[in-house]
N, C-alpha and C positions, 0 to 999 in steps of 0.2 A: 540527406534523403530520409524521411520518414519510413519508420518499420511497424506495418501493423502488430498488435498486441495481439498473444498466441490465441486468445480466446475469440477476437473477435475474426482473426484468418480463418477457423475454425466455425463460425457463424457463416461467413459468406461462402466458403467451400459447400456446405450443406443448402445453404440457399438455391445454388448454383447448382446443385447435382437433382436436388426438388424441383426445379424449373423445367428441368432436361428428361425426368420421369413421365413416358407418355400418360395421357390421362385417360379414363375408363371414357368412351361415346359414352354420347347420352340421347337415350332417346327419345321422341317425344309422343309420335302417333302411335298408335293402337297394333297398325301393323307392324312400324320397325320395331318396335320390341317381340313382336311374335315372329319374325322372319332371324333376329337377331339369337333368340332362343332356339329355334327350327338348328341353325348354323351351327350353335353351341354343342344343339342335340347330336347332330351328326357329327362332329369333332369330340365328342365321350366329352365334353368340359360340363360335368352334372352342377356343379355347386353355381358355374356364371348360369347355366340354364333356369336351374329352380328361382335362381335370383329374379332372371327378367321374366320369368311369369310369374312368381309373387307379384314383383309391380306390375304385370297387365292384368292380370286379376285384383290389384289393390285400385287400380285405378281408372280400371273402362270392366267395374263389374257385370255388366247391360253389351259389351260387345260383342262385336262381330266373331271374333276368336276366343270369346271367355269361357263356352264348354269345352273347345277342343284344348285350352291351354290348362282347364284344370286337367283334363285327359293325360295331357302332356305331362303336366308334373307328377301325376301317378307314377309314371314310367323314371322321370329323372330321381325322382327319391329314390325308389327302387335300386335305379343303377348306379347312386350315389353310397348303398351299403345303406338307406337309412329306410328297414322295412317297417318300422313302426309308423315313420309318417306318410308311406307310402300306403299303407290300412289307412288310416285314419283322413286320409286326402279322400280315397278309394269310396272313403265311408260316407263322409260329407256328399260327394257327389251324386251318391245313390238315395240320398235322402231329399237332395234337392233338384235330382233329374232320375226320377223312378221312372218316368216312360220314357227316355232318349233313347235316340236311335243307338247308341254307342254303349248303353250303359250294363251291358252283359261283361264287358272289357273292365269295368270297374269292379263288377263281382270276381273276376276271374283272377285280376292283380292281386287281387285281398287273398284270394287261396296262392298262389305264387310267393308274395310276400313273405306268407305266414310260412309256406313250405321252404322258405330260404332264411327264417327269421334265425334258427338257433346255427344257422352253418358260419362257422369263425374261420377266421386264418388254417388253422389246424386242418380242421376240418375240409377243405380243399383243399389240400396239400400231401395230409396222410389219411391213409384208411382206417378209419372209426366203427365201430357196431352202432349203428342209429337207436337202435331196440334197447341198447342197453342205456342211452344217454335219456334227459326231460324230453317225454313225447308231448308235452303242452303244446310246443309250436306243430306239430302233426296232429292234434287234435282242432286244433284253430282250423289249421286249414282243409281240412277234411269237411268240417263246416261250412266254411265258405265257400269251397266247390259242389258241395252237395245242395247250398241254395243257387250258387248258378246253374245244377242241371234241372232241377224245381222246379225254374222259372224261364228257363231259356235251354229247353232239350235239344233245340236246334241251333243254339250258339256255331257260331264256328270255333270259339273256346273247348265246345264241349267234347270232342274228341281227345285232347290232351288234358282234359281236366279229368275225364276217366278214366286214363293211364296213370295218373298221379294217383285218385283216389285208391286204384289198386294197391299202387306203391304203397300207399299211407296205411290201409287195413292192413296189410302182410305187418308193416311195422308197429301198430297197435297193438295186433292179436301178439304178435313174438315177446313183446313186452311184457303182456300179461301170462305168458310163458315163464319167463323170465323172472315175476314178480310169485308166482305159486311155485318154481324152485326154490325160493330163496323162503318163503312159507314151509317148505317142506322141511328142508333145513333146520329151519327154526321150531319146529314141532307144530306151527300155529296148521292143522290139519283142516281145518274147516277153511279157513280162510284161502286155502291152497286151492280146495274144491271147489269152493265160489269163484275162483278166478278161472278155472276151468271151463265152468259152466258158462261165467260169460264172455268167454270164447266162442262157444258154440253158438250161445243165443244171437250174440253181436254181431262175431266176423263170420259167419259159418261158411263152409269151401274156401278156406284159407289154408296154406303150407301148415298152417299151426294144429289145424284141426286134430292130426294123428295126435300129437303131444299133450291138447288138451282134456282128451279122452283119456291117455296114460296118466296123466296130471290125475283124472277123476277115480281112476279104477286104483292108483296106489290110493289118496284121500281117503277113500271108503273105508279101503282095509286096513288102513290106521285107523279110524276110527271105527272098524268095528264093525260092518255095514254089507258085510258079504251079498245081499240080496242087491245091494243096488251097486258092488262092485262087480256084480257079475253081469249085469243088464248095460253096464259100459265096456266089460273085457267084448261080449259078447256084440256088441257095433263093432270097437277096437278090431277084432279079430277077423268079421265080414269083411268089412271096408278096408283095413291096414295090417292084410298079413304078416307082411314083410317087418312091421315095426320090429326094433331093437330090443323092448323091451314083452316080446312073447319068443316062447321056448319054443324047440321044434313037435310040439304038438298044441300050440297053439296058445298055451297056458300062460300067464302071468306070470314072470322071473320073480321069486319070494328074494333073489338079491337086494330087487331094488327097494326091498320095505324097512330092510336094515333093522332083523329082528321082532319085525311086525307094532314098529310101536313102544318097543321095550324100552324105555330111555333111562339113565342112571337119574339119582335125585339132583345130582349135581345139574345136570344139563336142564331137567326141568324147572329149578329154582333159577337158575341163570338164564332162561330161554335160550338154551342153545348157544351162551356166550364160550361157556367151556364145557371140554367131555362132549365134543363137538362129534357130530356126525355128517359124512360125505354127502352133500346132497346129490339125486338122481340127477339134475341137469339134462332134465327132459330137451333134449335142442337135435329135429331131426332135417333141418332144412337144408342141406345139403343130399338129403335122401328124397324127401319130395315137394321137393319146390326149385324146378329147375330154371328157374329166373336165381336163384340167389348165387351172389359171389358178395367176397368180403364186406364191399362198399356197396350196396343196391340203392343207387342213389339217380335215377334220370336226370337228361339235360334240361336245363329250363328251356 
């Protein structure tokens, strides 16, 4: 009795096990790829869905399903984790169907996308400070919802697109909160003031606002400026009694000036790398802005 050779048992085993591997369908009309995708969509299977509308938009570009399936694939990028081309699908669309009936849903994914571009594993999982991470992707889509309410005030997008946008300004302005503490900090006073101010100019009726008036009125008086620190204590003090950083008579705590300015040589040749001083950590959002907890992050 002949004994196959181990190499070639080993050819026919894999032969045998390839033959018995069912095969992907195939489709061929216009429709079963779009009903086959439809099916995919609804079973969460994003990567077979994006597949078979790539090929029905590769290959019936003029059909009957080819707007709603690039429609489609906005959505399945998206919920495949891949917002980049979920924009950029999003994008194409609006360039090549700027009057469709549908295409406020393509402006609206592009603000969605963009508000979900920088959230990682972590990031859904554990509670992160947004304010304090890259707002680039919350500037992105701030954009992008502020041209769909532009253009389509009546969207049916546009109700949650102006909840987001809210979301997004609270974490913009906080950032620039955040970034004139860290100027303070570092002695750089003007630049602290400037970030204050466009607070005001930008986001204005924001949770930030108190902060970035504080932000302005200590600025000043490091640099010197008592007439135009007074003209901010004295908004400050109308509008945000309660602030942390006025006394009980209304005054400006000289705590938080940390010597009004006086800095060793040390700290000013090294900006602030040593011979360090506490920054004020202007952050009153928990005092007024009663939307905020840890994570202030909406559901999509």
């Amino acid at each position: 009795m002949r004994v196959l050779h181990p190499l070639l048992l080993a050819l026919v085993i894999i032969l045998a096990a390839c033959s018995s591997t069912p095969k992907e369908p195939t489709y061929i009309s216009e429709a079963d790829l779009y009903r086959a995708a439809e099916a995919q969509l609804q079973r969460s299977q994003w990567e077979a869905a994006i597949k078979n509308l790539q090929s029905l938009e590769e290959n019936f570009p003029f059909g009957t399903y080819a707007d709603q399936a690039q429609l489609e694939l906005i959505y399945a990028y998206y919920m495949a984790g891949n917002a980049d081309a979920a924009i950029a699908t999003a994008n194409r669309f609006i360039r090549l169907h700027p009057q469709h009936r549908n295409v406020d849903y393509a402006h609206y994914m592009m603000g969605v996308a963009a508000y979900d571009k920088d959230q990682g594993m972590f990031q859904r999982i554990l509670p992160l400070d947004m304010t304090r991470r890259d707002v680039g992707p919350a500037r992105e889509s701030l954009t992008y919802f502020s041209q769909l309410l532009n253009r389509f005030p009546d969207s049916p997008y546009a109700p949650d697109a102006r909840k987001r946008m809210l979301f997004l300004r609270n974490v913009l302005s906080r950032y620039e909160i955040h970034v004139a503490n860290y100027y303070l900090k570092r002695g750089a006073y003007v630049a602290a003031t400037n970030r204050g101010r466009y607070v005001l100019e930008n986001f204005p009726q924001t949770p930030a606002t108190p902060d970035a008036l504080a932000v302005m009125v200590q600025g000043y008086k490091l640099l010197q400026m008592p007439e135009a620190a007074e003209q901010m204590l004295a908004i400050l003090r109308t509008n945000y009694p309660n602030h942390p950083v006025l006394d009980d008579k209304g005054q400006f705590n000289e705590a938080y000036s940390y010597g009004n300015g006086q800095r060793s040589w040390i700290s000013r040749l090294t900006f602030g790398l040593f011979d360090k001083i506490d920054p004020p950590g202007f952050d009153t959002r928990e005092l007024y802005d009663p939307q905020y907890t840890r994570v202030s992050r909406p559901r999509s």
